[in-house]
C-alpha positions in Angstrom: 18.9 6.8 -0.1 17.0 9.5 1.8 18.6 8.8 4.8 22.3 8.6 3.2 21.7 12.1 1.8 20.6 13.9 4.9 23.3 12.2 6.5 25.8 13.6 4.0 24.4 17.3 5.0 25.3 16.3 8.8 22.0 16.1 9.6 21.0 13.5 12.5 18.5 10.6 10.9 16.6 8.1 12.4 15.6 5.1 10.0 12.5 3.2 11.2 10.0 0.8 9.5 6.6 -0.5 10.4 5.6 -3.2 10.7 8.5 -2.9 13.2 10.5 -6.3 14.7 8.6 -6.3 18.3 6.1 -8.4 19.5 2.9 -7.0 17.2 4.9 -6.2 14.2 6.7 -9.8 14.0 2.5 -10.8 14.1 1.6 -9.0 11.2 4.8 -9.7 9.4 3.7 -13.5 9.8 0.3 -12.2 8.6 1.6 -10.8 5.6 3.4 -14.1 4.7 0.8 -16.9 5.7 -2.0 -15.1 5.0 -5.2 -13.5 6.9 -6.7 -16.9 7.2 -9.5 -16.3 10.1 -8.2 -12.8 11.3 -10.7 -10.3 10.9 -9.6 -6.6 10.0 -10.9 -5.2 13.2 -8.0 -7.6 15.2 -5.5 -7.2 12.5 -6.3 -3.2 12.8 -5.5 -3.8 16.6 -1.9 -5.5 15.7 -1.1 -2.4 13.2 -1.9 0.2 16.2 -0.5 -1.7 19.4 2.7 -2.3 17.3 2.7 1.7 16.5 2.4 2.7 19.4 5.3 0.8 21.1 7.1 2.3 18.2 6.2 5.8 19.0 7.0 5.2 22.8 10.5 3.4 22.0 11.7 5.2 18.8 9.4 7.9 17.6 9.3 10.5 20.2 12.5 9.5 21.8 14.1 10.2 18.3 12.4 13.8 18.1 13.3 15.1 21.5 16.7 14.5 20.4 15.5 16.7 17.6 16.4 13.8 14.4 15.1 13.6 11.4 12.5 10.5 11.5 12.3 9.0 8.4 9.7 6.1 8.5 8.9 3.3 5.3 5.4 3.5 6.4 3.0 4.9 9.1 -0.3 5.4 9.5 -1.6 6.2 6.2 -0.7 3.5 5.0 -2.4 1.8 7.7 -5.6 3.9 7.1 -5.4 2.8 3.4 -4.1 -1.2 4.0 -6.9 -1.7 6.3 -9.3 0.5 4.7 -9.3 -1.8 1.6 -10.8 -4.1 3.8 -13.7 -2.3 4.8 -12.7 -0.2 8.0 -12.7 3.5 8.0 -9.7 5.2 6.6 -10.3 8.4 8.1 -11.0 7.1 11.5 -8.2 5.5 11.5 -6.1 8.2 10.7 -8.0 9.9 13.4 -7.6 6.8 16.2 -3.8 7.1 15.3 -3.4 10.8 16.0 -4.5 10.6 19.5 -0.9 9.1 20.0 1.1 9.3 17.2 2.8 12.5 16.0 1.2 13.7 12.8 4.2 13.7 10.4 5.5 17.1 8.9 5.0 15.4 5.4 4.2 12.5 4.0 5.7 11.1 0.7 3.6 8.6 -1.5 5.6 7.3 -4.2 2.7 6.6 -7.0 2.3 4.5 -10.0 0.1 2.1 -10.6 -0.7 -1.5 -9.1 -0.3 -3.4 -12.1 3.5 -1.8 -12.4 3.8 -1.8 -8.4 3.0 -5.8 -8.8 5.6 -6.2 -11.9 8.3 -4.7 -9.9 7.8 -7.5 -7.0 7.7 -10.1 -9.0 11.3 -9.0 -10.2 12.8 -8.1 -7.2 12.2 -11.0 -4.9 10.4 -14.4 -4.8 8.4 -14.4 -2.0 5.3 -11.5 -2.0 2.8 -10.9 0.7 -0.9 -11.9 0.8 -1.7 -7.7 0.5 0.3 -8.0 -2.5 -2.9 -8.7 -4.6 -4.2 -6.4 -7.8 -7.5 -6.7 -7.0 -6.5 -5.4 -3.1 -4.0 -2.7 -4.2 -6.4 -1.2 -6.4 -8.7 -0.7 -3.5 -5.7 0.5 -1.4 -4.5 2.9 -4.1 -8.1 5.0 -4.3 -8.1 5.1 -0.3 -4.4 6.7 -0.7 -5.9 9.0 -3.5 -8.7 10.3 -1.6 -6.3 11.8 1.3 -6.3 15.7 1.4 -4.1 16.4 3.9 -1.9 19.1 2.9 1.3 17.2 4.6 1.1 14.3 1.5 3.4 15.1 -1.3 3.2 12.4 -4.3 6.1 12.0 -6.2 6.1 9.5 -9.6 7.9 6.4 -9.3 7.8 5.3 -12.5 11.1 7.0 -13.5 14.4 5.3 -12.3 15.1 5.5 -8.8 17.8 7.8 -9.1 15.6 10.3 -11.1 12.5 9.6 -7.9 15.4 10.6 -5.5 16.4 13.5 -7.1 12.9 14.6 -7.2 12.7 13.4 -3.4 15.8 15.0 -2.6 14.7 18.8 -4.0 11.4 18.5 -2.0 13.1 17.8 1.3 15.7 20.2 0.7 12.8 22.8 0.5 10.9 21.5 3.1 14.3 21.8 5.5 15.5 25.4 3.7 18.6 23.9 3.1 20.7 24.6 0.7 21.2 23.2 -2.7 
């Protein structure tokens, strides 16, 4: 919806996701549906960062020398909080990641709880992944409530998606000076 709307304001966008469709993403997306089984964070930490940076090399920076908006479903906060649950360092992974990845202008972390988070998935699609656990999520969402980092903006999902992207909406707007 994001992406419509800055498009609408003749604004160049690029739309990227991670775990992206390359090599290291299409590993962790099998990950996510199968299951950790004998991975162990540290390798599936590896797969996360090797599959970021060919994204940053084929799509991130090329996007922002040709001066587009990047909008990304994910990046390495999540990462830091995804792998974190499982007993790496947040932090230093943030920190690992910014060695090579541009440090986002801000961050937005939609918020609401994991019980609520789980009830939506169950109604939106059959299939879930194996970090799609309340016991997990819960240790994912306090990692993503300890970071500081003035770039992170949370917005409240709970409302209904059009009232999120209306909330969304104004904070870009500012963040661009455009005009409402």
């Amino acid at each position: 919806m994001l992406g419509d709307y800055l498009k609408s304001r003749g604004l160049p966008v690029e739309r990227l996701f991670e775990p992206t469709k390359g090599h290291w993403g299409m590993k962790i997306r099998k990950l996510l549906m199968e299951g950790r089984g004998e991975t162990p964070p540290d390798e599936e930490l590896s797969w996360f960062i090797n599959d970021r940076k060919e994204d940053v090399e084929k799509n991130i920076r090329p996007a922002l020398a040709e001066k587009k908006i990047v909008l990304l479903d994910r990046y390495y906060y999540s990462t830091a909080a995804y792998q974190g649950a499982l007993g790496l360092d947040p932090l230093k992974i943030c920190r690992d990641n910014e060695i090579f990845a541009p440090k986002p202008d801000r961050v937005f972390l939609f918020t609401t709880s994991p019980e609520h988070c789980l009830d939506r998935i169950r109604k939106s699609r059959e299939e879930h992944s194996t970090f799609e656990r309340l016991d997990y999520l819960q240790k994912v969402q306090t990692i993503f409530d300890s970071f500081s980092d003035p770039v992170i903006h949370r917005i409240d999902s709970i409302p209904p998606a059009e009232e999120v992207h209306g909330k969304l909406r104004r904070e870009v707007d500012a963040l661009l000076s455009l005009p409402r």
